[in-house]
ZAMARGU-4260 file (C-alpha; in steps of 0.2 Angstrom, whole numbers, plus 5000, padded with zeros to 4 digits):
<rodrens>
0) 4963/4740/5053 | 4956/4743/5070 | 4956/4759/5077 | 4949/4761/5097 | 4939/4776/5103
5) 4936/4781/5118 | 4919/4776/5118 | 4925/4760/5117 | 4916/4758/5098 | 4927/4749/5086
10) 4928/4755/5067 | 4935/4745/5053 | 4943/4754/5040 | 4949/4745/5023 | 4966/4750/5016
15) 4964/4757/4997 | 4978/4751/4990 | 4987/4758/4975 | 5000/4748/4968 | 5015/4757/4961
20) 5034/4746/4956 | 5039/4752/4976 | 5026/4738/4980 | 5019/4749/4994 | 5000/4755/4997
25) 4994/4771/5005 | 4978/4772/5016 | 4974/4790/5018 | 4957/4788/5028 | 4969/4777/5041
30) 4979/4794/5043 | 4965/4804/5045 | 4956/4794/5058 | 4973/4789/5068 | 4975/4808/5070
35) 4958/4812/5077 | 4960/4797/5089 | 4976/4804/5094 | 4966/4822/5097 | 4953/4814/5106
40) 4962/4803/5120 | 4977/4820/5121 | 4969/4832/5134 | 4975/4850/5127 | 4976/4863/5138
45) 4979/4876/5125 | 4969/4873/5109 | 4973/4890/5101 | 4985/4889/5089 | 5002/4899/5090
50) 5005/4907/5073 | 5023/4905/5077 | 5023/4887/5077 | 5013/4884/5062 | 5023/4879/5047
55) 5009/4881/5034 | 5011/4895/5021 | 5001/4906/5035 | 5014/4918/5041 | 5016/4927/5058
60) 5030/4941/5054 | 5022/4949/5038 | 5026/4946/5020 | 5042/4950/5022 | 5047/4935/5033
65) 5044/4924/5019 | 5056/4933/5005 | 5071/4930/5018 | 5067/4911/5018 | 5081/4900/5011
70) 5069/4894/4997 | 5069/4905/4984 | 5052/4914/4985 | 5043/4930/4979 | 5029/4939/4984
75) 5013/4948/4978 | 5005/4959/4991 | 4988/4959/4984 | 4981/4972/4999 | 4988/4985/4991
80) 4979/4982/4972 | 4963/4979/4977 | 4956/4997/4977 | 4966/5000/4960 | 4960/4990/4942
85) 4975/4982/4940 | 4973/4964/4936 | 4983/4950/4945 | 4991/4944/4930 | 4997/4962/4924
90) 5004/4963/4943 | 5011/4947/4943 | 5020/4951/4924 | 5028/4965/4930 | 5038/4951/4944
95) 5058/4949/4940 | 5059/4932/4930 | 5040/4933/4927 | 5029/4934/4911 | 5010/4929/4911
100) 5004/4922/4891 | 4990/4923/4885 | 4981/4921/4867 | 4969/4937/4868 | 4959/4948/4879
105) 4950/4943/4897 | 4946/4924/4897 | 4958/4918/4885 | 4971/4903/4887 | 4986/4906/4895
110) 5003/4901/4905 | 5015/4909/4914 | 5035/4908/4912 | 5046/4908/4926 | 5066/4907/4924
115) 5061/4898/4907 | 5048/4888/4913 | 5031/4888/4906 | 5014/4877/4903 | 5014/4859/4916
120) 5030/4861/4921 | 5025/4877/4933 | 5012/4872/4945 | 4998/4882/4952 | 4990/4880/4968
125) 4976/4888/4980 | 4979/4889/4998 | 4993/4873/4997 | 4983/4863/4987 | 4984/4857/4969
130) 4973/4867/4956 | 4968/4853/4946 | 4951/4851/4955 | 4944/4869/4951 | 4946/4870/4930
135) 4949/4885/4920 | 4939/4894/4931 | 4949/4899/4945 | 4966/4906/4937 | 4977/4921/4935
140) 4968/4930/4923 | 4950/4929/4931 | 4954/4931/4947 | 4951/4947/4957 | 4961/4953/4969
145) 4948/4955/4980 | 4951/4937/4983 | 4966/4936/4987 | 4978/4941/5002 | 4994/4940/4992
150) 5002/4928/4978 | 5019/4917/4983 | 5028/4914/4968 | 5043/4899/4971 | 5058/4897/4957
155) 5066/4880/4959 | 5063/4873/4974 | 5044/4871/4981 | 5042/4868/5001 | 5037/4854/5007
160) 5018/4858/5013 | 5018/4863/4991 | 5016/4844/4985 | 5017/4844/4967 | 5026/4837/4953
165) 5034/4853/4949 | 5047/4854/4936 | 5052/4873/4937 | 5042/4880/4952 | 5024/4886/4955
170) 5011/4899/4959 | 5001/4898/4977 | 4987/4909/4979 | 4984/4914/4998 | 4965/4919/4999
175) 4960/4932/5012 | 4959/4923/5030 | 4947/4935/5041 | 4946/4935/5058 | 4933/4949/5060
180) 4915/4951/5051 | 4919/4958/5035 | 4907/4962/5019 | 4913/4973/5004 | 4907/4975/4986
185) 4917/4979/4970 | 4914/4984/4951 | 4923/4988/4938 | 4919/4993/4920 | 4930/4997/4906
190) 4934/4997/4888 | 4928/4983/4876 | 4912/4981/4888 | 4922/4972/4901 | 4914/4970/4918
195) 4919/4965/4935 | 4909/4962/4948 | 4914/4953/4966 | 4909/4950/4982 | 4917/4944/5000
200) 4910/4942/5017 | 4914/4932/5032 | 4905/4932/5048 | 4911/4923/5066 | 4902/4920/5080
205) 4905/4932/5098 | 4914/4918/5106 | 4924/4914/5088 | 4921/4896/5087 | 4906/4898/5072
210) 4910/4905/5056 | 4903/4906/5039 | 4908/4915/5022 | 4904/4917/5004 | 4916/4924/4991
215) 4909/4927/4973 | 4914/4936/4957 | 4906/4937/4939 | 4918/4942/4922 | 4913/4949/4908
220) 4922/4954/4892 | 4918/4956/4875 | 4937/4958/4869 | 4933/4965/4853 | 4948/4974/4852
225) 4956/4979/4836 | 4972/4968/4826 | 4981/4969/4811 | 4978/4954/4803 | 4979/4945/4787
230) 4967/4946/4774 | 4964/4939/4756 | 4961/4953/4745 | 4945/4948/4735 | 4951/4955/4716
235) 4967/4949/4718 | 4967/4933/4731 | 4985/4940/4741 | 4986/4940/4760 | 4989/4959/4764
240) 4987/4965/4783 | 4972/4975/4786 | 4965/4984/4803 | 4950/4973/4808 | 4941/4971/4827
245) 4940/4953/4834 | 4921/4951/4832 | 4919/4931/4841 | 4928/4932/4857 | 4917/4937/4871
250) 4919/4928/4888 | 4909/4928/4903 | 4912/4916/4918 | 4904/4916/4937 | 4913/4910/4953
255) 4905/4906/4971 | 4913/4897/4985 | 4903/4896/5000 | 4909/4888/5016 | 4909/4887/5035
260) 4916/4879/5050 | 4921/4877/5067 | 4935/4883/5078 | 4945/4881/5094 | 4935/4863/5100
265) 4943/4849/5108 | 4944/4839/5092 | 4949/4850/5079 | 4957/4869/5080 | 4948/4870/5063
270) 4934/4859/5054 | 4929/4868/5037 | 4916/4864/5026 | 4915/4872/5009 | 4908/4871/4993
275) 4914/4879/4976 | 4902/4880/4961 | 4910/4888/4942 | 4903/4892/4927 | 4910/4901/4910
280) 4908/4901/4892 | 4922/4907/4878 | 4919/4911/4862 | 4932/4905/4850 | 4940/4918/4839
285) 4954/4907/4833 | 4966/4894/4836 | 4983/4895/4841 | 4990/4908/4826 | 4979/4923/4822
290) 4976/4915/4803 | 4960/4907/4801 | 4945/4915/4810 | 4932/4908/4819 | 4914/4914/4820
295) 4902/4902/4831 | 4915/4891/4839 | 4911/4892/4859 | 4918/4883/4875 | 4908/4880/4891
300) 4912/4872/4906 | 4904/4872/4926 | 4914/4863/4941 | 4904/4859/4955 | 4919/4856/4970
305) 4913/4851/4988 | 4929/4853/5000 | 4934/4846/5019 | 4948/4855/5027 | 4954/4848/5045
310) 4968/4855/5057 | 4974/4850/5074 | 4988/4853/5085 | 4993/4842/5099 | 5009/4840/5111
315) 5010/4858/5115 | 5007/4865/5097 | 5022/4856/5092 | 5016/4844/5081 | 5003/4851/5068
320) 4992/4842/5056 | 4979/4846/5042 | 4970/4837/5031 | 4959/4841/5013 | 4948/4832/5004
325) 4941/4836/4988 | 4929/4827/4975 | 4925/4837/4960 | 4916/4837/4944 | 4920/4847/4929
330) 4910/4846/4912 | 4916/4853/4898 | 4908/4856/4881 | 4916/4861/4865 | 4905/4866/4850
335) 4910/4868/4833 | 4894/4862/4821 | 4896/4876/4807 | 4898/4870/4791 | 4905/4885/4787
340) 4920/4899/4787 | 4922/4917/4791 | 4935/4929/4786 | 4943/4943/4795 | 4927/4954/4791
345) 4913/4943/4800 | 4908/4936/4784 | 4901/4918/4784 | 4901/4906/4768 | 4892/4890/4770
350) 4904/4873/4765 | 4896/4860/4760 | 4910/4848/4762 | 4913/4853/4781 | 4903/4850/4798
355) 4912/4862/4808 | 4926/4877/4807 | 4938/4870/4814 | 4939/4853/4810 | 4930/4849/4795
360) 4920/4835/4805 | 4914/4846/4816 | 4914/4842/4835 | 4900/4841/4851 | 4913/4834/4862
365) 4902/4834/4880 | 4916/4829/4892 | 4914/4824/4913 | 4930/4822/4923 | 4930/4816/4943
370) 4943/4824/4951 | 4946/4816/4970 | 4960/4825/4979 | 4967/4823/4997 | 4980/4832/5005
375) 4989/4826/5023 | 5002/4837/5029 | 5011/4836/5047 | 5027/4846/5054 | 5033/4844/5072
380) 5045/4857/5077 | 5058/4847/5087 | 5064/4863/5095 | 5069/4880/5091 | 5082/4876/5077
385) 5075/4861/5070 | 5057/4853/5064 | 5052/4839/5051 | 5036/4841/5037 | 5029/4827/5028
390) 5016/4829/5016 | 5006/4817/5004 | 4996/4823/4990 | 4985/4810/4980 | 4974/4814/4963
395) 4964/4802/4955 | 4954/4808/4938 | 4942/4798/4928 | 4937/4805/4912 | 4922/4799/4900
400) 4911/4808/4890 | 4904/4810/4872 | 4904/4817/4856 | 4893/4811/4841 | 4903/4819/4827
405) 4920/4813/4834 | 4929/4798/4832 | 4922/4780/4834 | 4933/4763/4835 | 4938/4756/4819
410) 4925/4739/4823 | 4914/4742/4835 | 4909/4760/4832 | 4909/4765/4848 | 4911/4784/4852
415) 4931/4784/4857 | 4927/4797/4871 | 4914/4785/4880 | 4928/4772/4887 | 4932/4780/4904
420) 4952/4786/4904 | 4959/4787/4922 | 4976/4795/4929 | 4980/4791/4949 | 4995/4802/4956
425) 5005/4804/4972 | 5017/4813/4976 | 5027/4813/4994 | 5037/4826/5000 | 5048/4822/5017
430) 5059/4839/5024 | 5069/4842/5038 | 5073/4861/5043 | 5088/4863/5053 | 5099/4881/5061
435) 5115/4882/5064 | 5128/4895/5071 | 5113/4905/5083 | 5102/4905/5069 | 5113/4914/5053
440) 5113/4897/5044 | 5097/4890/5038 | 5095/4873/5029 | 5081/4867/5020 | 5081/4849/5014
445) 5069/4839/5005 | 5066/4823/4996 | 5052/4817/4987 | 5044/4802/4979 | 5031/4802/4962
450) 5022/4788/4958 | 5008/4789/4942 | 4998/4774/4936 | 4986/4778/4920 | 4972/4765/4912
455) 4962/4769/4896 | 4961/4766/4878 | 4971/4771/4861 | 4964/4786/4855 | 4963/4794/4837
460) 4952/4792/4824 | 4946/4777/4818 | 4958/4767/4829 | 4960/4750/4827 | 4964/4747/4848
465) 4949/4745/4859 | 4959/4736/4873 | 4963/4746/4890 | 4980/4750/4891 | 4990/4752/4907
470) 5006/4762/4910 | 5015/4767/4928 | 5030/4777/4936 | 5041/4779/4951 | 5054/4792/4952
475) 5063/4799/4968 | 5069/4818/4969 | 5078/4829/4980 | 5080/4847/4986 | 5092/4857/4996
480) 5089/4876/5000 | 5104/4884/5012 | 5104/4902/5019 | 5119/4913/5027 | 5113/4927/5035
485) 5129/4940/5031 | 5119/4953/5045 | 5101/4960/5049 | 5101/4969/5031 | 5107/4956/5021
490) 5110/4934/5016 | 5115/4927/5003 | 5104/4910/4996 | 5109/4894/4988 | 5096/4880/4980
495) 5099/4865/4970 | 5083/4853/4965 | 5084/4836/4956 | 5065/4838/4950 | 5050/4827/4941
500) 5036/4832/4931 | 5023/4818/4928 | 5017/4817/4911 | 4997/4823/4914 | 4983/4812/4907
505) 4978/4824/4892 | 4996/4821/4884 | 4995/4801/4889 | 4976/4799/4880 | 4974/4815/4869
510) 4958/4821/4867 | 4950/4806/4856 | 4951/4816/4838 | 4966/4825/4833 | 4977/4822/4848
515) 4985/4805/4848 | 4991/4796/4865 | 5006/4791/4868 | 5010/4777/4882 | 5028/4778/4882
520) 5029/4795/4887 | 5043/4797/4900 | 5041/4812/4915 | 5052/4827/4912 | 5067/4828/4922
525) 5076/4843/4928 | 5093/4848/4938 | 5089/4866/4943 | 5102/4878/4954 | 5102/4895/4961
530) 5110/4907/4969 | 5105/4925/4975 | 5111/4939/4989 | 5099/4952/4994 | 5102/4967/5005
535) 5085/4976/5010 | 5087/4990/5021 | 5069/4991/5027 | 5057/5005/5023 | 5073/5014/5011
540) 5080/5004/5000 | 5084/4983/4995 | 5093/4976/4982 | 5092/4956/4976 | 5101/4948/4962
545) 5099/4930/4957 | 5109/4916/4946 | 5098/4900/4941 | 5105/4886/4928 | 5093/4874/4923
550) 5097/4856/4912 | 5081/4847/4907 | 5079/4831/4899 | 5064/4823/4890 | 5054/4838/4888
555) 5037/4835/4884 | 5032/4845/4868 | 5016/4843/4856 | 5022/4837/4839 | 5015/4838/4821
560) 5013/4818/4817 | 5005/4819/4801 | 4992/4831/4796 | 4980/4835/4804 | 4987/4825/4820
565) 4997/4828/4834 | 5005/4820/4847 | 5017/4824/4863 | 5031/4815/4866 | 5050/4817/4873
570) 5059/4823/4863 | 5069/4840/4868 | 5085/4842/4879 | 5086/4860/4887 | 5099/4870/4898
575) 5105/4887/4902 | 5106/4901/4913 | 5099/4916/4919 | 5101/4933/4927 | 5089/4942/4938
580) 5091/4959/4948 | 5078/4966/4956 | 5078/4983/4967 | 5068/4996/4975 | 5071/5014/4984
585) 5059/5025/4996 | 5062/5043/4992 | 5050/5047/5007 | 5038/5038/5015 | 5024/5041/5001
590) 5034/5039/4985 | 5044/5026/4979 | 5052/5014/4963 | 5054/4998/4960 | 5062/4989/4945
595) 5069/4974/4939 | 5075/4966/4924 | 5079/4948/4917 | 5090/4940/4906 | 5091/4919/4901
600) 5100/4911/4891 | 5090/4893/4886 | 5094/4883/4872 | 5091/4866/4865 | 5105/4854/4866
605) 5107/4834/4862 | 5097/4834/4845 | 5101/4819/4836 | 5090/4818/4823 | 5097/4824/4805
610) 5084/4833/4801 | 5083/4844/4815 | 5103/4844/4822 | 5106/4862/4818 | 5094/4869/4829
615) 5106/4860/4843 | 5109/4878/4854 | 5094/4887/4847 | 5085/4896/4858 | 5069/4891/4867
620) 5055/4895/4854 | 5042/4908/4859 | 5049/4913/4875 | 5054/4929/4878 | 5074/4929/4885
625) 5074/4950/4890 | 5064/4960/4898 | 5060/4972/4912 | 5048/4983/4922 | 5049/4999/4931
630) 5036/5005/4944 | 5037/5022/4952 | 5021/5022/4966 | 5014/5038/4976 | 5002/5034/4992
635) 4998/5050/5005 | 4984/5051/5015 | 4976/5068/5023 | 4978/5074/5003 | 4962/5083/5002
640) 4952/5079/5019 | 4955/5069/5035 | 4956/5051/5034 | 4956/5051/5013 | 4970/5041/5003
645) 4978/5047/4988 | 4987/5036/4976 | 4995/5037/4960 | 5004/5023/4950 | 5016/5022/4934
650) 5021/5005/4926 | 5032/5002/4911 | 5037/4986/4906 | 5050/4981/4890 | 5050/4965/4882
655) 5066/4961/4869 | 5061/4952/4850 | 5060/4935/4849 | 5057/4922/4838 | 5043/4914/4836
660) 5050/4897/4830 | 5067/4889/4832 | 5078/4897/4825 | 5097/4891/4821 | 5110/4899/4833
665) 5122/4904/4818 | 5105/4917/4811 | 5104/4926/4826 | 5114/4943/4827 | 5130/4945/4834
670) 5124/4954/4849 | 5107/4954/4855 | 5103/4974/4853 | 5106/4972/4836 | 5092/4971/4822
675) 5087/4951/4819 | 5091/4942/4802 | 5076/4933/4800 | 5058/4936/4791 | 5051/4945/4800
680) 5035/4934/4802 | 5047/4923/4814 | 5052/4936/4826 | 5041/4945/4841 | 5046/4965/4838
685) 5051/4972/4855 | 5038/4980/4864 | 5033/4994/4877 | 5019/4995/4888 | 5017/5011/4898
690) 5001/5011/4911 | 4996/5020/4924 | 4982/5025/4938 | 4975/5035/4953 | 4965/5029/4966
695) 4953/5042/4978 | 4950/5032/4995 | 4937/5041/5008 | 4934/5034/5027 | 4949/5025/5031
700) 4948/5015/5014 | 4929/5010/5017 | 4925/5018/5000 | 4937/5019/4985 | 4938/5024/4967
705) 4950/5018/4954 | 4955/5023/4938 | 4967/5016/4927 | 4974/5018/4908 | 4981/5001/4899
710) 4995/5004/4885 | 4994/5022/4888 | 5002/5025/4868 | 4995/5013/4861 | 5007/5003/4857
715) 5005/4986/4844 | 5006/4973/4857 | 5010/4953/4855 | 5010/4938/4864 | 5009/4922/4865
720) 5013/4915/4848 | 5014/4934/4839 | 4993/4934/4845 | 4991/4954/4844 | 4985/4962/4862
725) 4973/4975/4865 | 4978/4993/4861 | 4973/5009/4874 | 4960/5005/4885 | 4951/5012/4900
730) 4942/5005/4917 | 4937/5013/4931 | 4932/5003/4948 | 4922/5006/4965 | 4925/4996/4980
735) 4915/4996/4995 | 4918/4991/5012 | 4901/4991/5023 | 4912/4987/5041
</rodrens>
């Protein structure tokens, strides 16, 4: 292809094809290039940008303008946490049809459910784009709010500048976007030696057109919390439950992302250059159950990420386009060389037999993936009541690495993890946003194209396969979100989705030992459906209520093949429904409450296997089904002194039992208040957790103190698959602003 410039140059560029059954190729560099050809011959005679013509996540009326939005969406204000200890993921846990898992203290694994949804099928996402290219690094948990300018949380239906395979909605962090020099400081210190340090600043040039910044934040946690666990009685070799601390579970992990760019030039409205460099390491306390501890198991990993993002607008600010690019490199390491085991006590017994703890052959899996990523997004606003979005989203991951006690090929005795694995993805997203009837009617419809082609090896140990096998999908999806605007205080909102989640390249390979692949996984498909009214009479009181119903089929689910190996595959059919309500009320302008409670119903349906037909309508195993927060919040200013803030916060959150397992319909009780039939060990006990804080601001907000208390009773807290939470803690925080 030949593109002219107006210097009369010529530049070739090649198409990259990627070969999908549509029989069509992309070439993403063409798009980029015919765009700034485009900027270059069009003669702008504004080149700022109008907020209210953008159609990015960026919004122009406040946070608010985006909860009235025909797609289903909630919102975080992270402004208002970052003076107080409150972590992101307790904030974001205490959201109607919202609960954050994790498997221990700060650091540790986890997911989030939303309306039933949990693992792959919700996507995460930072700034619009994909997460994929950042690691373990940058998520909920280690995240400060510092960061952060507020969390969009979709159910259902993702808009169209999101462009993921998301089966049951996603999580997009919005950083802080400053437009004046800024430079503040934070740390935070609190039980079980847990430290926060961060750091942000951004500076711009008088004329705003140079701008640099550097945002940074370092964790720490030794999480040696105490649990009840299990523990052999030495005299009389029983199990018996004893109160021991976690004593191999520390966590540490540093984040820097530095970057700068230009603004308002002929070419680009913004051209940013950035650079993003991780690091962390996680001590291993156990695996997924709290039975077998571990004592010198550890996890590293470092991400180095370059980034290029572009935006321009032409034809008046009607049409809008932005472009990033992405090419990352993760390492991870996983060591496990002990031939040993420890017991609850931090006890360690030499085994002969073994060359590690948690597999008995040990592991030094060194693993390096590539991540390229590039994101094009355009929306041309037609006229007042009507504008079209498209956006493209392709990932393309290599993975090799090694391990010299892992598994080798049955002939040659090559090291399984050496033979490169790769996953290419794209995912198209085409919408049209229409008004009617002067604006009270609002219709958002999408549809959207996914396309995956993978290529590596069989994996397992001592596999008999060395030749490269090749698998590939297309699947087309569809969205439609509808608003009726009843008056100025309230609407009433209704979504249906047809949606596609792309089996990733970890459940295709596995992980070359005890993970087997699977080729002829299928992509989870999933009918999702809303509706919802709200009523929010501003600064008093708003009320919001929503029914969703979800059908899934070939839900991708890791399964026991034969011991010790496992293997994803599709094999579970789920549906249901769900009930949330959600409310708030201003007694005065400095005190208020907020809560909110949720109820699904999921169960399993279509099981044909003999063996396992009676769970057909069993519940969704490990998920909790009711639950509920309540926040009362007081903020005055002028308290003590002029210009000083005063704030105080309460939060309570309830959680109903259940099950740990599957567990047959015809076991559980009659009604769901009433005392569970099975063992114990199965079910999840209802829990409460009260917390509460104060923050002390001085100068407008430029210094501020936080304290907060965490489980304030010390309630016996579990989570993700019955692992036991940390009981009454403490953490006090300083944030300084130097502007």
């Amino acid at each position: 292809m030949y593109v002219k410039m107006q210097s009369s140059a010529f530049i070739k560029f090649n198409f990259l094809a990627l070969n999908f059954k549509t029989k069509w190729s992309l070439n993403i560099f063409t798009i980029v290039f015919s765009v700034q050809f485009l900027s270059a011959q069009y003669n702008s005679q504004n080149d700022t940008i109008k907020s209210n013509v953008l159609k990015e996540v960026e919004i122009s009326t406040g946070t608010k303008a985006k909860t009235k939005e025909a797609i289903k969406i909630d919102i975080l204000d992270v402004k208002s946490l970052r003076n107080t200890s409150t972590t992101l993921g307790g904030a974001i846990n205490r959201m109607s049809g919202i609960r954050i898992r994790e498997t221990g203290g700060l650091g540790s694994s986890n997911s989030i459910i939303i309306n039933g949804f949990t693992g792959r099928a919700v996507k995460y996402f930072k700034d619009d784009i994909p997460l994929d290219y950042l690691g373990e690094s940058f998520n909920v948990l280690t995240l400060p709010t510092t960061m952060l300018n507020r969390v969009e949380v979709y159910k259902g239906v993702l808009p169209t500048n999101l462009g993921a395979d998301a089966l049951g909605g996603g999580v997009n962090f919005v950083t802080q976007r400053n437009k004046k020099k800024h430079l503040e400081l934070s740390y935070e210190y609190g039980s079980f030696n847990t430290q926060r340090l961060t750091f942000n600043s951004y500076s711009i040039s008088k004329n705003e057109k140079y701008f640099a910044g550097i945002d940074g934040f370092i964790n720490h946690s030794d999480n040696d919390y105490k649990v009840d666990a299990k523990v052999v009685d030495p005299e009389t070799s029983t199990l018996s439950e004893k109160n021991v601390r976690r004593f191999h579970d520390k966590f540490t992990n540093g984040y820097v992302e530095i970057h700068g760019g230009i603004r308002k030039f002929l070419f680009a409205d913004e051209l940013k250059i950035g650079i993003t460099l991780t690091r962390s390491k996680k001590d291993q306390q156990h695996g997924v159950l709290m039975t077998n501890p571990f004592g010198e198991i550890y996890i590293k990993e470092s991400v180095i990420a370059p980034t290029l993002h572009y935006r321009k607008a032409f034809l008046e600010n009607k049409l809008v386009f932005t472009n990033f690019n992405t090419y990352s490199l993760i390492n991870s390491k996983v060591v496990d060389t002990c031939g040993c085991a420890y017991d609850w006590y931090g006890n360690k017994t030499i085994v002969i037999a073994r060359e590690g703890e948690a597999d008995a052959d040990g592991s030094l899996a060194n693993i390096n993936f590539k991540n390229f990523i590039n994101r094009t997004f355009l929306n041309y606003t037609i006229n007042t009541t009507n504008s079209v979005s498209f956006n493209l989203v392709y990932s393309d991951q290599v993975r090799k690495g090694s391990d010299p006690y892992g598994p080798v090929y049955y002939f040659s005795g090559r090291d399984i993890l050496s033979v490169p694995a790769t996953y290419k993805k794209v995912v198209i997203a085409l919408g049209w946003e229409s008004k009617y009837f002067k604006e009270r009617l609002t219709n958002n419809f999408i549809l959207k194209n996914y396309n995956f082609e993978t290529s590596g090896t069989d994996g397992g140990r001592s596999s008999y396969n060395e030749e490269a096998v090749k698998n590939k999908g297309t699947n087309f999806g569809f969205a439609e979100a509808l608003k009726y605007k009843i008056n100025e205080k309230s609407f009433l909102r209704v979504g249906v989705e047809n949606a596609y989640r792309l089996p990733e390249q970890g459940e295709i390979y596995g992980d070359g030992q005890f993970l087997l692949s699977n080729f002829n996984l299928k992509p989870e498909k999933s009918l999702n459906a809303n509706i919802g009214y709200r009523y929010d009479a501003t600064n008093k009181h708003y009320f919001e209520t929503n029914i969703f119903y979800r059908r899934t089929e070939n839900l991708i689910i890791l399964v026991p093949v034969f011991m010790p190996f496992s293997q994803y595959n599709n094999v579970n059919k789920v549906r249901g429904y769900g009930v949330e309500l959600d409310g708030g009320y201003h007694f005065t302008n400095w005190l208020n409450i907020i809560s909110n409670l949720t109820y699904q119903n999921l169960r399993l349906f279509g099981i044909t296997d003999p063996a396992e037909i009676f769970l057909n309508e069993a519940r969704l195993r490990n998920t909790p089904f009711l639950f509920g927060n309540i926040s009362l919040n007081f903020n005055k200013n002028e308290v003590f002194k002029q210009d000083d803030t005063f704030k105080a916060y309460y939060n309570y959150s309830y959680t109903h039992n259940y099950y740990l397992a599957n567990v047959p319909k015809s076991s559980e009780p009659s009604n769901i208040f009433e005392k569970p039939k099975m063992d114990t060990d199965l079910v999840i006990p209802s829990q409460n957790l009260h917390s509460a804080g104060v923050v002390y601001s001085l100068n407008k907000e430029k210094i501020n103190f936080g304290l907060e208390v965490r489980n304030i009773f010390d309630e016996k807290l579990f989570d993700n698959f019955k692992v036991q939470k940390a009981g009454r803690s403490f953490y006090l925080k300083i944030r300084y602003l130097f502007n």
